[in-house]
KEPADREN-662233 format. One record per residue (C-alpha): residue in three letters; x, y, z. Coordinates in steps of 0.02 Angstrom, whole numbers, plus 50000, padded with zeros to 5 digits. Each point is the difference from the previous one (the first is absolute). Layout:
KEPADREN-662233
ALAXYZ...
end
This chain:
KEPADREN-662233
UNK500005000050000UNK501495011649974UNK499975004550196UNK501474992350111UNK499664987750132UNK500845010750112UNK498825016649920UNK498604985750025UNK500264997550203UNK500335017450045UNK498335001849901UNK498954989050058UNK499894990749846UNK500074981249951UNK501904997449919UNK499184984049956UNK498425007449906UNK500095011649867UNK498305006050033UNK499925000050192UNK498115006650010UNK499454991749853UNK499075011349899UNK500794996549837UNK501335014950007UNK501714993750071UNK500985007050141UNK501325008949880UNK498665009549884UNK498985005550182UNK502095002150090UNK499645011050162UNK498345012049921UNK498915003250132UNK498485005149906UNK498715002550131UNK501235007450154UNK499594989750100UNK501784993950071UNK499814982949891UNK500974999649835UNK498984992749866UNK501014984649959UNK499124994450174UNK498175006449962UNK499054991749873UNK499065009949861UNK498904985049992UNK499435000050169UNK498855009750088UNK500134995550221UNK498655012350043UNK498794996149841UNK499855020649978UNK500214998849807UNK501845005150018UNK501554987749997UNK501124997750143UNK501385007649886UNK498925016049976UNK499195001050164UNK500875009550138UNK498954990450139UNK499794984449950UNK498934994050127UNK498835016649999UNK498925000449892UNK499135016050040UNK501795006549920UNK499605012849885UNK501524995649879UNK499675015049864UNK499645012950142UNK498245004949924UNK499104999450139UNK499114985349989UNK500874983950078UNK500494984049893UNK498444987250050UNK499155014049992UNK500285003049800UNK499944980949988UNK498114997050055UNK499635017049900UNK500924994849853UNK501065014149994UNK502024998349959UNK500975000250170UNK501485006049906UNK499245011649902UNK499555016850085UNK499325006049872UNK498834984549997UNK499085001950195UNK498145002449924UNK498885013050071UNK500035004650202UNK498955012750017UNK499995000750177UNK501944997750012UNK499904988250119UNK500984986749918UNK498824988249937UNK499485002849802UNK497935003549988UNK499954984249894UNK500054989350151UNK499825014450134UNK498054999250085UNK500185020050056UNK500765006849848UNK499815018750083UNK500334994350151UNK498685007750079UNK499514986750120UNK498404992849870UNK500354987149906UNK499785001449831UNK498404989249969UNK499425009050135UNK500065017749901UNK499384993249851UNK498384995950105UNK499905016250070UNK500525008649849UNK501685008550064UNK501495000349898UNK501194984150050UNK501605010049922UNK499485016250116UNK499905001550187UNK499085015250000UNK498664997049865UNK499085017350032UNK501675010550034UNK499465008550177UNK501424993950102UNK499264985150075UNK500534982349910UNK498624989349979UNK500464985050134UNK499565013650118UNK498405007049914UNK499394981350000UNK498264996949927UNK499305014550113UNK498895010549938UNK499735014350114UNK498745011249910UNK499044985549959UNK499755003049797UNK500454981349982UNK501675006949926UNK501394993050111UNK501325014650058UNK501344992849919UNK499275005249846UNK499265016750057UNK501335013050018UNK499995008950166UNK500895015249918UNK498975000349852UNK498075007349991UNK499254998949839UNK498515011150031UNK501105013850110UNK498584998450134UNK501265002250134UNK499994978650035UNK501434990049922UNK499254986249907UNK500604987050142UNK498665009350115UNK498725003649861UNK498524989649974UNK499605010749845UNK501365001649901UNK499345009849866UNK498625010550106UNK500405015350074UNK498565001150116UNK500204984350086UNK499775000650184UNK501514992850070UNK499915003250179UNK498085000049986UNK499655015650087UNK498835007549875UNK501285011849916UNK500694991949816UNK502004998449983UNK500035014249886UNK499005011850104UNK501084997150128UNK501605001849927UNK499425017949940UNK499395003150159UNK501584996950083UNK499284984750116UNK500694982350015UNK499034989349871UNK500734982650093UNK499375008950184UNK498124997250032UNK500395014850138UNK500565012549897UNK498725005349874UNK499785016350038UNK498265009050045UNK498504995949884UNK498665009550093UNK498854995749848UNK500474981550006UNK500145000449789UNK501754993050001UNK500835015449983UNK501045009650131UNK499925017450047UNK501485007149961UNK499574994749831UNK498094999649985UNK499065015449951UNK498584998550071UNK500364993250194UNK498314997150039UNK499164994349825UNK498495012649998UNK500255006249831UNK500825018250063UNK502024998649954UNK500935003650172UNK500845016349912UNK497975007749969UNK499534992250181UNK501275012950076UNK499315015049913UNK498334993850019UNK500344999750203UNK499484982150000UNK500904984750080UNK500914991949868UNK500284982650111UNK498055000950056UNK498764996949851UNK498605006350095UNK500865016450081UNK498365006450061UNK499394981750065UNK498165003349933UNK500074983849874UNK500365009249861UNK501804997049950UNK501035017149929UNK499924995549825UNK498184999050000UNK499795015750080UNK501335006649917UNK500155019550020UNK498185004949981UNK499455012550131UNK498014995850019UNK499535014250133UNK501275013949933UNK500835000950152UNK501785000749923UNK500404982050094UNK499924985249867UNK498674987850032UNK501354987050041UNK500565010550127UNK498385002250089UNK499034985650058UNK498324994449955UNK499594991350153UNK500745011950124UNK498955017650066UNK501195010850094UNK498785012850048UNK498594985250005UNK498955010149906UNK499304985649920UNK501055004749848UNK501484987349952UNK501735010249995UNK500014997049802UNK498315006949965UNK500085015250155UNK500775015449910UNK500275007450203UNK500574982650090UNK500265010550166UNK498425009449970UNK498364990050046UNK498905017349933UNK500504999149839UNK498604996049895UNK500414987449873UNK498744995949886UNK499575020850023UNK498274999950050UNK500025010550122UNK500294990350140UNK501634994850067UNK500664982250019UNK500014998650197UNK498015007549982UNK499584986449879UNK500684985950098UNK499115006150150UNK498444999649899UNK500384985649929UNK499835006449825UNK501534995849868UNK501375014149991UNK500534995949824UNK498245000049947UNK499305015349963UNK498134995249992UNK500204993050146UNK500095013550124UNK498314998650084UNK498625014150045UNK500895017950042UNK498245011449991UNK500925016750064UNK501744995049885UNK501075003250170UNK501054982949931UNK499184988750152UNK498744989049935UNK498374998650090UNK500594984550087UNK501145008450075UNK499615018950041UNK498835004950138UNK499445016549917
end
């Protein structure tokens, strides 16, 4: 074999075999190469055998009894390429590893690595070669199959950063993807109203006044108290615009709106119809003098206090009983 038998026992080598490890090159073509640095020329490692069964000869395999040794050093370990049918020696030949965890997504059962297996996304419809199918920071192993706003979407494929119909509620949280005036915290007030009106749209607690109950907030409602009268005309008008009924009669502001039946200068919905502050038997709306009980209404001659004391009608001017001597105190009623 062209190597001395003294060059043979300070190698190792048989001085009696020409090919000591028996792999069909002889110990004088292999001399004192040692191809895979492993300490072991390879005149005493066979390129025909394989110790560790990792796809790699003992002559190319720095750890021959390892066979998670990754001998090309891309990343993926020798048994490893072997079961995925990859080259060991070839790093250019490791197959896909998406998660970069070693183990090729041909024969990997997380390919992202995301702690759900891949069958397991397929059924819920998540992407097996992304951890974070909806992008919002959380990977899908720990968004699960929950489904927290209840839309029979799970959350790993709603977006918790994302809101498609900018209602102020991230998809994840939004039953209504698409509808702007869902209720998400049902508290009356839609998501959209809310967000313009400042208030939480997720916080049943926070939705603002709504004195008029019509799903809109103050701050942002016209009309506080849903009579009809905009709050801006309520204020000149000198009516309440949070109390519909400002004079409490039963007659709400807009219906009465700024007539001024008994020419008083006070607006009807100012003055009450069921209240008499001189109890003249005239209501305040329909009593020109409310702190006069002698004014005389219905101007017959006989003032409002008279007519209630003679039980005659003091908005009725045929109705002012007998007065034979025209002194304004019907017969009823005067002694002379």
């Amino acid at each position: 074999d062209v190597v001395s038998d003294t060059d043979e026992v300070a190698n190792g080598t048989d001085p009696l075999n020409a090919d000591t490890d028996g792999d069909g090159e002889n110990d004088g073509a292999e001399g004192t190469i040692d191809t895979d640095g492993d300490g072991i020329i390879d005149a005493l490692e066979s390129s025909s055998n394989d110790a560790d069964n990792d796809g790699v000869s003992d002559e190319l395999d720095a750890a021959n009894d390892d066979p998670t040794n990754d001998s090309d050093n891309d990343g993926i370990n020798n048994e490893t390429e072997v079961a995925a049918g990859t080259d060991p020696l070839n790093p250019n030949d490791a197959g896909t590893d998406t998660d970069s965890d070693g183990t090729p997504d041909n024969i990997d059962n997380d390919d992202d690595n995301d702690g759900v297996s891949d069958t397991d996304e397929v059924a819920n419809g998540t992407d097996p070669l992304n951890a974070d199918t909806d992008g919002d920071g959380e990977n899908d192993g720990a968004e699960g199959t929950t489904d927290t706003d209840g839309d029979g979407i799970i959350d790993a494929l709603e977006s918790a950063s994302n809101d498609a119909d900018n209602d102020g509620v991230s998809d994840e949280l939004d039953a209504a993807n698409d509808d702007p005036t869902n209720d998400s915290d049902n508290d009356g007030i839609d998501n959209e109203t809310e967000v313009a009106a400042g208030t939480d749209p997720l916080n049943p607690n926070d939705a603002g006044t709504d004195t008029d109950g019509d799903g809109t907030p103050e701050n942002i409602d016209n009309d506080d108290d849903n009579d009809g009268v905009s709050d801006t005309d309520e204020v000149a008008n000198g009516t309440d615009p949070l109390n519909a009924d400002t004079d409490g009669d039963g007659e709400n502001d807009g219906a009465e709106g700024t007539t001024d039946t008994d020419g008083d200068g006070i607006i009807d919905a100012l003055e009450s119809s069921s209240n008499d502050a001189d109890n003249d038997g005239v209501s305040d709306e329909l009593d020109a003098a409310n702190d006069d009980p002698t004014n005389d209404s219905d101007n017959d001659g006989i003032n409002n206090e008279t007519e209630v004391a003679a039980g005659t009608d003091p908005l009725n001017p045929n109705d002012a009983g007998t007065d034979t001597d025209g002194d304004g105190v019907p017969n009823d009623l005067d002694s002379d």
